[in-house]
KOLLUM-425088 format. One record per residue (C-alpha): residue in three letters; x, y, z. Coordinates in pm, 1 decimal, m for minus. Example, Ala and Ser with C-alpha at 12.3 -4.5 7.8 and 13.67 -1.06 7.14 Angstrom:
- type, c1, c2, c3
- Ala, 1230.0, m450.0, 780.0
- Ser, 1367.0, m106.0, 714.0
***
This chain:
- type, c1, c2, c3
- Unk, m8612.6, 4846.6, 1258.2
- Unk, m8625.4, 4642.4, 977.6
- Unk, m8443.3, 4840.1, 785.3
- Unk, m8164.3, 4838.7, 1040.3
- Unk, m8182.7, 4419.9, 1071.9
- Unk, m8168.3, 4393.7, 651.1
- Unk, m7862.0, 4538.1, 650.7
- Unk, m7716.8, 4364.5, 983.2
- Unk, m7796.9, 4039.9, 746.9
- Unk, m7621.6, 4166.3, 445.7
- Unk, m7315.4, 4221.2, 689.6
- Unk, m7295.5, 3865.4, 828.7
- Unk, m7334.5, 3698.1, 498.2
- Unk, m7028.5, 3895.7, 403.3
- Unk, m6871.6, 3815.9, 680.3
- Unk, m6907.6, 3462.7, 638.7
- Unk, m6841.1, 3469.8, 239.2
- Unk, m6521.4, 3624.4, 332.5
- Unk, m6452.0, 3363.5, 599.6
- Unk, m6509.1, 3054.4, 370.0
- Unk, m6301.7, 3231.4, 71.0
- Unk, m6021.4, 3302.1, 335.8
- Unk, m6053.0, 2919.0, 446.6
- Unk, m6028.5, 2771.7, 82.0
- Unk, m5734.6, 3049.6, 22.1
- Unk, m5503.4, 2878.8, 291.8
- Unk, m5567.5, 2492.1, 233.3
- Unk, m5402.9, 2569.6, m99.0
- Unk, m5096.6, 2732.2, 25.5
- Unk, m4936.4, 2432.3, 147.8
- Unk, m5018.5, 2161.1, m165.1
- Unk, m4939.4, 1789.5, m134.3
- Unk, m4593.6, 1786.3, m286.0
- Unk, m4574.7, 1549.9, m614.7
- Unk, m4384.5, 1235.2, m545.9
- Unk, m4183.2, 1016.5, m857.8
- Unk, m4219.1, 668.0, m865.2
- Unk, m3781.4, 507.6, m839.9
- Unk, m3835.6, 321.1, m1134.6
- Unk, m3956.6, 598.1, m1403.5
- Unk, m3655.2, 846.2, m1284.1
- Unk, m3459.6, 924.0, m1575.5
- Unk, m3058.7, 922.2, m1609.7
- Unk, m2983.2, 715.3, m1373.3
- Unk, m2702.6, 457.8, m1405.0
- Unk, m2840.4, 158.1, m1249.3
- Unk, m2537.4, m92.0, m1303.1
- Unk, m2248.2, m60.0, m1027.3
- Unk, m1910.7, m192.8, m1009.5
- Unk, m1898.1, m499.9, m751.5
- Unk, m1608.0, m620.7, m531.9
- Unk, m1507.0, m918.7, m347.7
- Unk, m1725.6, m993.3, m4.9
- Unk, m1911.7, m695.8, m124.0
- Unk, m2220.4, m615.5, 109.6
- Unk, m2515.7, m450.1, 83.7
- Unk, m2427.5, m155.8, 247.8
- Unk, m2110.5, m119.1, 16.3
- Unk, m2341.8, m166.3, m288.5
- Unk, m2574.3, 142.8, m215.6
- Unk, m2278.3, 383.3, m120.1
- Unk, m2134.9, 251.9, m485.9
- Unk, m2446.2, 304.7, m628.9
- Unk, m2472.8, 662.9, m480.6
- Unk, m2128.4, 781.5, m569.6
- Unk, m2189.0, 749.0, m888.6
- Unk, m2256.3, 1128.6, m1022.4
- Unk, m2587.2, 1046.1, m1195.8
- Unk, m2753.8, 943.3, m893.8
- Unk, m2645.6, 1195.6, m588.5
- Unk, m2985.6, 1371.8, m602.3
- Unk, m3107.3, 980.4, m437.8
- Unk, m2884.7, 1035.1, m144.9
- Unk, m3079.2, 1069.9, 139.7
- Unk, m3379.5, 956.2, m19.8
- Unk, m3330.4, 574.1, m22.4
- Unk, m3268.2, 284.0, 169.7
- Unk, m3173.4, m104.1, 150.8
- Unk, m3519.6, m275.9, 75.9
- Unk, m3495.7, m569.2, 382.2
- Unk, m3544.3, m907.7, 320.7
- Unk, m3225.6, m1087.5, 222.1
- Unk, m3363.8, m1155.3, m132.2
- Unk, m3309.9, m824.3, m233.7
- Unk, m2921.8, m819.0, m198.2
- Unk, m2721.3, m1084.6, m360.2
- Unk, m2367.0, m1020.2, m348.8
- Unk, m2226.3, m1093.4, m716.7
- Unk, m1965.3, m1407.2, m774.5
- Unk, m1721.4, m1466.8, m1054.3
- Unk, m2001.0, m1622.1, m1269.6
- Unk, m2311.5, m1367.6, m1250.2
- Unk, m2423.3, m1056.7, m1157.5
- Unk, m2573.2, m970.4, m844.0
- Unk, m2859.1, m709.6, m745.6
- Unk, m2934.7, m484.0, m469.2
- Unk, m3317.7, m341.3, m430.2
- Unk, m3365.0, 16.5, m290.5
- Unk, m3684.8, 185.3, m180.6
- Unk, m3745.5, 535.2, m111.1
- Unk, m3743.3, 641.9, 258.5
- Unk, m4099.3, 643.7, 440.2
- Unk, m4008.9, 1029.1, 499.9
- Unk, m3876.8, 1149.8, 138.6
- Unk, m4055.2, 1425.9, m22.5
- Unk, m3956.6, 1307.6, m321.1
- Unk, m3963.4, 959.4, m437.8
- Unk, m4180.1, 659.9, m368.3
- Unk, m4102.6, 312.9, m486.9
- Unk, m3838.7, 82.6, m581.2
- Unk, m3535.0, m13.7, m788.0
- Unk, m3329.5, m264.6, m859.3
- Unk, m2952.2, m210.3, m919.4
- Unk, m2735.2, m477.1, m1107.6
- Unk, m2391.7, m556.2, m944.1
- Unk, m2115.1, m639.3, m1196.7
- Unk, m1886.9, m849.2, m1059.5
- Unk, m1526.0, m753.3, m1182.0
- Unk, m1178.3, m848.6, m989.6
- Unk, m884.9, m652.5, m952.8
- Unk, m655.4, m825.9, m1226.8
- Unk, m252.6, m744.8, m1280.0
- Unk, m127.0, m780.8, m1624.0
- Unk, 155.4, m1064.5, m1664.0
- Unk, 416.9, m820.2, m1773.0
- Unk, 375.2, m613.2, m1420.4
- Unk, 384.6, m974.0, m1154.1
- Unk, 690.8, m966.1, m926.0
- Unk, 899.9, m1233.8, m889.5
- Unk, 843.8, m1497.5, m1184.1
- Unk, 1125.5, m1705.9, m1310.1
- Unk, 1094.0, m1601.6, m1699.2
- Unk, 1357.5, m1813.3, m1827.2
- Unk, 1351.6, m2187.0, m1845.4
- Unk, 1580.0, m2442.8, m2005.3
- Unk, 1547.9, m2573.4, m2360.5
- Unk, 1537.4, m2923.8, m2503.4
- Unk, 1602.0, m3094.3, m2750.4
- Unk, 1244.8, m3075.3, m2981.5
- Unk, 1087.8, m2898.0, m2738.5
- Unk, 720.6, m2766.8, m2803.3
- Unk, 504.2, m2500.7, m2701.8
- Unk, 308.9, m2733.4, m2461.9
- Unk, 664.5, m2852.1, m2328.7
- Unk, 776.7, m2488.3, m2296.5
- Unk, 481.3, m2384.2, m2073.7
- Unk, 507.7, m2683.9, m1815.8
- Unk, 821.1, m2615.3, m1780.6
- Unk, 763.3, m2290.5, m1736.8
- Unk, 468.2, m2372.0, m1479.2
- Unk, 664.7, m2601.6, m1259.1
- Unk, 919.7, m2386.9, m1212.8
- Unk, 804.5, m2294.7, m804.4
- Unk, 831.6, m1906.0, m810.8
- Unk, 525.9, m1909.0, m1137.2
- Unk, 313.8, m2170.6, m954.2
- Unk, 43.7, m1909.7, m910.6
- Unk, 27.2, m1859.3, m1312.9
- Unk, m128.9, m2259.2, m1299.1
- Unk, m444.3, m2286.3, m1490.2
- Unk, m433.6, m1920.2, m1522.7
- Unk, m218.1, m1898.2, m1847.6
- Unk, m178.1, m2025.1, m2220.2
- Unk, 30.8, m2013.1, m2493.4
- Unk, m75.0, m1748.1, m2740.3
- Unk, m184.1, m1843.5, m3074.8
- Unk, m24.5, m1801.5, m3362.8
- Unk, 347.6, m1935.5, m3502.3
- Unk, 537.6, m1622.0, m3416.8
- Unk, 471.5, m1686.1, m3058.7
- Unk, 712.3, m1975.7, m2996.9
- Unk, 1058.1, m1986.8, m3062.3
- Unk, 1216.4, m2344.6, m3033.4
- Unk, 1592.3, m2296.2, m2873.7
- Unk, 1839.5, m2435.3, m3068.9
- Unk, 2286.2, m2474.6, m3045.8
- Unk, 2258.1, m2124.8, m3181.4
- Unk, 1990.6, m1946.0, m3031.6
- Unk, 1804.3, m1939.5, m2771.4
- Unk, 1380.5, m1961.2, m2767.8
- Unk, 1108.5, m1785.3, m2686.4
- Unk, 753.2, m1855.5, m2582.5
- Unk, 456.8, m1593.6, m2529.4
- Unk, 188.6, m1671.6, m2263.8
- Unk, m148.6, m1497.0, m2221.5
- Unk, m412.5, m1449.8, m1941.4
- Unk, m683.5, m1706.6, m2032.1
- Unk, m1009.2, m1568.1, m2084.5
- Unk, m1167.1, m1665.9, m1737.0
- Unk, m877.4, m1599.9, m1541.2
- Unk, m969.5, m1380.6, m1223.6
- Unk, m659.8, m1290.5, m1122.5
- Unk, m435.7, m1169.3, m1463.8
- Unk, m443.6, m996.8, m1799.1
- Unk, m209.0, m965.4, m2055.4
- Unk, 65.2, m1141.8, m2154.0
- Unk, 435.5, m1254.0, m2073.0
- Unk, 705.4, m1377.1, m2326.8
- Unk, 934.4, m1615.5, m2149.2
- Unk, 1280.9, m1668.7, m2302.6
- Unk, 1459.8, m2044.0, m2347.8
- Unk, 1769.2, m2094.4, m2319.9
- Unk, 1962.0, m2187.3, m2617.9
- Unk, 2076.3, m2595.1, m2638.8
- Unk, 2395.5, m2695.1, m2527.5
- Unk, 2558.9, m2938.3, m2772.0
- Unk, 2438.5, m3270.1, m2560.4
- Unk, 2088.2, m3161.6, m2624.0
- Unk, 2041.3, m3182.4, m2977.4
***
């Protein structure tokens, strides 16, 4: 008899080994999956292009176009709070914050993305409709050239977003002969142009020497 309960012990302690070393086996079959904090992710372009009236919606489907970051799609979000979108303006940069989804298996976290603000611009040579000849005077000057120029009502637009271009070569006073010339550029600020335009004068008739 006791012979037959030693070994009906050894059995269940076997048994229950077996059980417990079954029970640790599955709890590691389905390990916490390793998440990576937004702002340590490497490769990712974190400057987008921004656009007039720009929102924030626009700025994360910008952001995840962009071929560097397509493996976020699905993975972020819009942080809330209006603080972390501000729409960028002709002067600075704006931002948009993300944060990972409450759901990703992936990522935890946030980011901020800056917003470059650049306009559509069309180069002088390419506008429609400008008047590109004025008339010449009699010691006309570069300065004189471009009002003229500027008040003429079809190049109205081109007001305080032009300048003569530096350097000699660039104006041409007309003469009995000949007539003038005068080269504009996009000033540096401008919002709306690039390039440059050269605008002809027209040569003086003999009453405007």
């Amino acid at each position: 008899m006791r012979k037959l309960l030693t070994i009906l012990g050894a059995v269940g302690l076997t048994a229950t080994s077996t059980a417990t070393v079954v029970a640790c086996g599955d709890g590691n079959k389905n390990p916490v999956p390793e998440t990576i904090e937004l702002g340590s992710v490497q490769g990712l372009d974190k400057t987008i292009t921004g656009s007039e009236e720009m929102t924030a919606a626009d700025a994360l489907n910008a952001f995840l176009a962009i071929a560097a970051n397509k493996d976020l799609e699905d993975q972020v979000q819009v942080k809330e709070g209006e603080e972390n979108f501000v729409a960028p303006t002709t002067e600075a940069a704006g931002k948009l914050v993300i944060i990972a989804k409450t759901d990703s298996t992936k990522y935890t976290g946030e980011l901020t993305i800056t917003i470059d603000y650049k306009a559509d611009t069309i180069d002088l040579g390419s506008v429609q409709g400008l008047d590109k000849t004025i008339t010449g005077s009699g010691e006309m000057t570069a300065a004189d050239a471009l009002n003229a120029f500027l008040a003429i009502a079809a190049n109205k637009d081109l007001e305080d977003q032009v300048q003569v271009k530096e350097g000699e070569e660039n104006f041409v006073a007309p003469t009995t002969e000949a007539a003038g010339k005068l080269v504009i550029v996009a000033k540096t600020d401008s919002t709306k142009y690039t390039g440059e335009l050269e605008i002809i004068i027209s040569a003086l008739s003999g009453s405007q020497e």
